[in-house]
Backbone bond lengths (Angstrom), bond angles and torsions (degrees), N, CA, C in turn:
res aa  C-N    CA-C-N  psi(-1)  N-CA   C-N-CA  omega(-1)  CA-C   N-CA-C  phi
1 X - - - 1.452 - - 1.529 109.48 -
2 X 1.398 115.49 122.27 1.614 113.44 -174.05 2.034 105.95 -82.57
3 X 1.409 90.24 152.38 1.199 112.18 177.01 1.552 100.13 -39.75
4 X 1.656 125.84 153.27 1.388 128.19 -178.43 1.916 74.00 -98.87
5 X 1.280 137.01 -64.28 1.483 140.02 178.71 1.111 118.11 -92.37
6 X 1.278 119.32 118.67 1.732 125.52 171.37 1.660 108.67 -140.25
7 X 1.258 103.32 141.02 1.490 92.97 -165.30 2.366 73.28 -142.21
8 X 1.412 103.65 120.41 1.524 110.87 -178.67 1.665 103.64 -111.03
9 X 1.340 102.17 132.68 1.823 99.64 174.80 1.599 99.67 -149.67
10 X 1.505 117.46 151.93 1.411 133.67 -165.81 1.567 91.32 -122.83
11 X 1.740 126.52 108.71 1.139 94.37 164.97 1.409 106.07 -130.10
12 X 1.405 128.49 149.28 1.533 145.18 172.30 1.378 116.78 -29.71
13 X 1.281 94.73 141.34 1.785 101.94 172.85 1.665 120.79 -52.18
14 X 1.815 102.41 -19.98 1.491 114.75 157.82 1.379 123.50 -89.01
15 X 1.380 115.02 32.43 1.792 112.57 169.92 2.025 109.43 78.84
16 X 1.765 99.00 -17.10 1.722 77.95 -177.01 1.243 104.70 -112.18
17 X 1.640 104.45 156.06 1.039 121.09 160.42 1.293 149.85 -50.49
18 X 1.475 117.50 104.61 1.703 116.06 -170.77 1.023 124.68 -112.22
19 X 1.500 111.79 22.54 1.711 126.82 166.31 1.175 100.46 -160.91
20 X 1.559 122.68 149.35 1.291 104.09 146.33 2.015 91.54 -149.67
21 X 1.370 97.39 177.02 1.751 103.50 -172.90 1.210 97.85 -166.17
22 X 1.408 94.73 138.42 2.145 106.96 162.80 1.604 97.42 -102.19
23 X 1.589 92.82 111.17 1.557 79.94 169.96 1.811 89.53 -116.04
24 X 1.529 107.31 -177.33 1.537 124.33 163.05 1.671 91.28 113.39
25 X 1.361 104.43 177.54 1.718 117.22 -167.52 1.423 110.58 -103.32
26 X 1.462 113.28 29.24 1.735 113.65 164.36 1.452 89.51 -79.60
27 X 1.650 96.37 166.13 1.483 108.81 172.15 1.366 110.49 -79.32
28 X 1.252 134.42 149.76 1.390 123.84 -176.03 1.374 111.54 -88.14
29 X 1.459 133.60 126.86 1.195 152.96 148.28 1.683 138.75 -99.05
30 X 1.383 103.59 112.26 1.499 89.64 178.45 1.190 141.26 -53.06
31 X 1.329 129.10 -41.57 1.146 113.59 177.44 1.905 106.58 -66.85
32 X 1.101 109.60 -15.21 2.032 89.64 -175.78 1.884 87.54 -86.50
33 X 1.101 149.08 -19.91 1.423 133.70 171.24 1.364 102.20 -61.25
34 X 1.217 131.18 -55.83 1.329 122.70 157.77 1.620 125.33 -7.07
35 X 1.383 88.57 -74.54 1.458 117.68 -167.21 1.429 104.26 -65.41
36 X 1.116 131.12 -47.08 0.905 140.71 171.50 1.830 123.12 -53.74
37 X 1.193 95.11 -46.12 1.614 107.80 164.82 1.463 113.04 -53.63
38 X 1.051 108.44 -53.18 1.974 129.23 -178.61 1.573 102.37 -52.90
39 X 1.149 115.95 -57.94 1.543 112.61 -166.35 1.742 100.16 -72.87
40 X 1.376 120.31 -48.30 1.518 110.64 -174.25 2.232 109.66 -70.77
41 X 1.300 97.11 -4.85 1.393 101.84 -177.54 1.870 101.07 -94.60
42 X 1.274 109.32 -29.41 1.324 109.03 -170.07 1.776 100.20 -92.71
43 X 1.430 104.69 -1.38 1.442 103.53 177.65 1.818 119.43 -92.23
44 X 1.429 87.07 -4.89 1.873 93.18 -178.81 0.962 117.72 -72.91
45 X 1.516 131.58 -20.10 1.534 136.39 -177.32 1.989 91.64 -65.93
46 X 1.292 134.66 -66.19 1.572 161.37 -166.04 1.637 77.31 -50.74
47 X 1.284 139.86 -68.42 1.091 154.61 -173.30 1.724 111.53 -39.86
48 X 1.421 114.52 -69.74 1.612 137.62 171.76 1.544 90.45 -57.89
49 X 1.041 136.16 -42.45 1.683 132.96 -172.27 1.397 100.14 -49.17
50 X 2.049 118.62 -69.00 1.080 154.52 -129.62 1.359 80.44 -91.80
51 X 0.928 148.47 -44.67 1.666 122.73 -133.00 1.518 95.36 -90.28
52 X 1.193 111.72 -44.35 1.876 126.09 167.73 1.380 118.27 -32.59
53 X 1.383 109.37 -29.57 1.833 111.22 -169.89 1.707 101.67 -105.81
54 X 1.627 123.35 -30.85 1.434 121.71 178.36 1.365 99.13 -109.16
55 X 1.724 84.58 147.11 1.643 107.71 141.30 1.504 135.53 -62.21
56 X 1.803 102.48 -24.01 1.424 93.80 -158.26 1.289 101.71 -92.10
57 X 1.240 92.94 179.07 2.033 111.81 -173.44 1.567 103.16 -80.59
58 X 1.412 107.26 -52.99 1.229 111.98 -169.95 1.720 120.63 -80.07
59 X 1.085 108.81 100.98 1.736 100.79 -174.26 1.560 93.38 -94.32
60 X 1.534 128.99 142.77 1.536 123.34 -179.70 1.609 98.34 -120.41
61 X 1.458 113.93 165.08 1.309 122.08 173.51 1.840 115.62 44.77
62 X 1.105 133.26 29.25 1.429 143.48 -155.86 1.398 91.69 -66.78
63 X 1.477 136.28 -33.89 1.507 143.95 -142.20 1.367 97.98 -169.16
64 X 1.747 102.40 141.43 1.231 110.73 178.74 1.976 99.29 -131.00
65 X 1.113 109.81 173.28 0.999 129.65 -177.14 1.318 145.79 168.67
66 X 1.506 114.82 90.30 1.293 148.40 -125.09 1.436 99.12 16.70
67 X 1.275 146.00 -106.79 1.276 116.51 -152.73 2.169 100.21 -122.54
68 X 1.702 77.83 28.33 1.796 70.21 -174.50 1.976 97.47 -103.95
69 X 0.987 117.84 123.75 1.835 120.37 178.19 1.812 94.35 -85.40
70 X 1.602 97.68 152.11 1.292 133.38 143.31 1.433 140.98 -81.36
71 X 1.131 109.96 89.96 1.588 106.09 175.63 1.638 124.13 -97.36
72 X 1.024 120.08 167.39 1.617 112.72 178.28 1.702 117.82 -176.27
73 X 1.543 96.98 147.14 1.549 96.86 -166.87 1.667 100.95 -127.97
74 X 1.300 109.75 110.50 1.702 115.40 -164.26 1.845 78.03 -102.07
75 X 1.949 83.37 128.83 1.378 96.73 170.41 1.641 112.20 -83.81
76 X 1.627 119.55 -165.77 1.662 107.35 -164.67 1.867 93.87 -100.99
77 X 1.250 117.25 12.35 1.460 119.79 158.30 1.606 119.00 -115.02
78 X 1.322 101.53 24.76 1.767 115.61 173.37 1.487 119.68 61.49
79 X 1.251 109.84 21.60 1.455 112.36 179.21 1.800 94.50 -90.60
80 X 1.685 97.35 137.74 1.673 106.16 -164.62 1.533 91.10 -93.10
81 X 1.110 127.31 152.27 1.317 148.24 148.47 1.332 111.51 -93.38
82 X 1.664 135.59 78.68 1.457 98.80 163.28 1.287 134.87 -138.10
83 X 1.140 126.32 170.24 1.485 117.02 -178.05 1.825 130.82 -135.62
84 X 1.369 84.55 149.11 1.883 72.53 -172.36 1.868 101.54 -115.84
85 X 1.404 91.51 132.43 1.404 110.82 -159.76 1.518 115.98 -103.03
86 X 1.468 136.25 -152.05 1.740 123.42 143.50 1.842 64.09 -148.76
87 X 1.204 145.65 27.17 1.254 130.30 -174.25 2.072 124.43 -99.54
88 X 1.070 134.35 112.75 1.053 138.41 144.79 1.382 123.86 36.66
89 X 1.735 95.11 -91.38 1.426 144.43 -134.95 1.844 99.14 -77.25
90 X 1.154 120.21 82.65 0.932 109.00 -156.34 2.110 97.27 -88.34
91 X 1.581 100.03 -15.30 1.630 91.91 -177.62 1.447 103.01 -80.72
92 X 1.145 120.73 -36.85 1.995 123.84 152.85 1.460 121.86 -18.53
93 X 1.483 111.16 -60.21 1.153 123.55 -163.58 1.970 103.99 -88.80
94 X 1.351 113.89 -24.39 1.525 128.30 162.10 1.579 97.36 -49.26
95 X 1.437 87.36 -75.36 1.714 85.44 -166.15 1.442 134.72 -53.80
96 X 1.357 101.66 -29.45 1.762 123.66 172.19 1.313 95.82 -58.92
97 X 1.376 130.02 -51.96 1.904 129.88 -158.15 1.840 92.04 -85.95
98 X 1.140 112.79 -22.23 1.854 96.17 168.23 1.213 134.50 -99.60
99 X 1.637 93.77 7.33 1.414 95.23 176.99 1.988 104.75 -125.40
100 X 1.395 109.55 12.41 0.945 102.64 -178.67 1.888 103.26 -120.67
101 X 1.597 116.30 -2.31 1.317 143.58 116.22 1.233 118.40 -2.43
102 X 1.905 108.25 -85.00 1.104 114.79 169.90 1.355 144.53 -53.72
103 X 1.116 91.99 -31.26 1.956 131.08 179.45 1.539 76.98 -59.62
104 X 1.263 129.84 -94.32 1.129 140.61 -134.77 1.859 108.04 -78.56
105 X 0.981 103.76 -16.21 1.597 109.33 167.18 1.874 111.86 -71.02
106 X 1.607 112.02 -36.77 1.232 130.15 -172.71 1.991 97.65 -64.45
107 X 1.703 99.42 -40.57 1.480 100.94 -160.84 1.827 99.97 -79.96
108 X 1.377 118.61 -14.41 1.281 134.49 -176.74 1.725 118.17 -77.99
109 X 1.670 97.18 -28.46 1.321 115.07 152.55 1.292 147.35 -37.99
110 X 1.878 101.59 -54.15 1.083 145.14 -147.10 1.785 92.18 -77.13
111 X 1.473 117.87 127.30 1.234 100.81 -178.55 1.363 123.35 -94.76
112 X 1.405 113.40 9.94 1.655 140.72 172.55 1.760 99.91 -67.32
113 X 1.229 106.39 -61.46 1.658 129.41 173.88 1.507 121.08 -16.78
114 X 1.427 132.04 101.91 1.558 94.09 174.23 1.931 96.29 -110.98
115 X 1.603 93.40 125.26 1.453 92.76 -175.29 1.652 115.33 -44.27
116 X 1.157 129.10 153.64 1.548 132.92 170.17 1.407 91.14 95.03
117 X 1.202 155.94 -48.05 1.574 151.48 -167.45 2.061 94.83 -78.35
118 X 1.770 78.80 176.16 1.574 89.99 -145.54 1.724 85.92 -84.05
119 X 1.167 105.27 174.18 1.906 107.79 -166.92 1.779 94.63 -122.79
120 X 1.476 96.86 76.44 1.760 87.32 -176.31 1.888 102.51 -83.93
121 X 1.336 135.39 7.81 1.353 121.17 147.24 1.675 135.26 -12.43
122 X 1.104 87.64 98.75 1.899 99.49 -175.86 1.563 115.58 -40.68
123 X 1.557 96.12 -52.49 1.484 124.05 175.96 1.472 94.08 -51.47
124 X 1.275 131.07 -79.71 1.468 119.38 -149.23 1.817 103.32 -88.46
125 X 1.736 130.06 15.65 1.670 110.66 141.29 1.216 91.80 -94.01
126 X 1.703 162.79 -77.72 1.504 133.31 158.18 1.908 117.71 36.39
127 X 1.530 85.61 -59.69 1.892 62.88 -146.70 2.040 84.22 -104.29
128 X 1.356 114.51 -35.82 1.808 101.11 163.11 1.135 100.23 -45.71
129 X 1.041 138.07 -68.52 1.664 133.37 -163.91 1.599 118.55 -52.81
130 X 1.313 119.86 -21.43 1.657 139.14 161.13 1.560 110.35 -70.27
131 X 1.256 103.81 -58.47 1.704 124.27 170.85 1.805 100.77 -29.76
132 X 1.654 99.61 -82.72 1.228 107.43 -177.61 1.341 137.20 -50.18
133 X 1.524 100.93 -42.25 1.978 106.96 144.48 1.136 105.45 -27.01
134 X 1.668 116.61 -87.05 1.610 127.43 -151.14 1.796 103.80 -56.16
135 X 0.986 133.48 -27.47 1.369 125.75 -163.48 1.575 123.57 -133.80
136 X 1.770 110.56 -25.10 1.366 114.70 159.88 1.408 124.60 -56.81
């Protein structure tokens, strides 16, 4: 069952953002993309805290906000995966951050690519946006 709110952002080992997406079956509104931006941006400090004390990739629920959660999957070159959900499913949201991981390791490949710049590739919101179907 997909997220009713999902708000997805990729950001750099330098703090900016090089993707971002509203996915899930709310209607889209600007000011909550906004809002939504704000809370997963005001969640990176909780984030830079966290990564110091775990090993793991997957940090869940890091940030709350009224009933929308923060999840996030810091790869082992500090690029954040994260997303703000109102969703559950936390093996959903695993699988979405390892396969959108991969996605993004493929685009890191790419010798067009310059890592740290934004990834406007059709193909790769395409297939996150499939991702997030299958598992949000």
């Amino acid at each position: 069952m997909m997220a009713t709110t999902a708000c997805f952002i990729i950001v750099s080992r330098n703090d900016i953002p090089i993707y971002e997406a509203e996915v899930g079956s709310a209607a889209k509104r600007e000011d909550a993309a906004q809002l939504h931006q704000f809370i997963l941006h005001a969640a990176l400090d909780i984030v830079q805290d966290l990564a110091w004390t775990t090993s793991a990739m997957f940090l869940k629920a890091i940030d709350r906000f009224n009933d929308l959660v923060v999840s996030v999957y810091v790869t082992a070159g500090h690029t954040r995966l994260m997303l703000l959900h109102d969703s559950r499913n936390d093996d959903g949201i695993k699988s979405f951050f390892q396969e959108v991981h991969e996605l993004y390791i493929k685009t890191l490949l790419n010798p067009i690519y310059l890592p740290g710049s934004r990834i406007t590739s059709s193909h790769f919101d395409t297939k996150v946006r499939a991702l997030a179907r299958k598992y949000l």
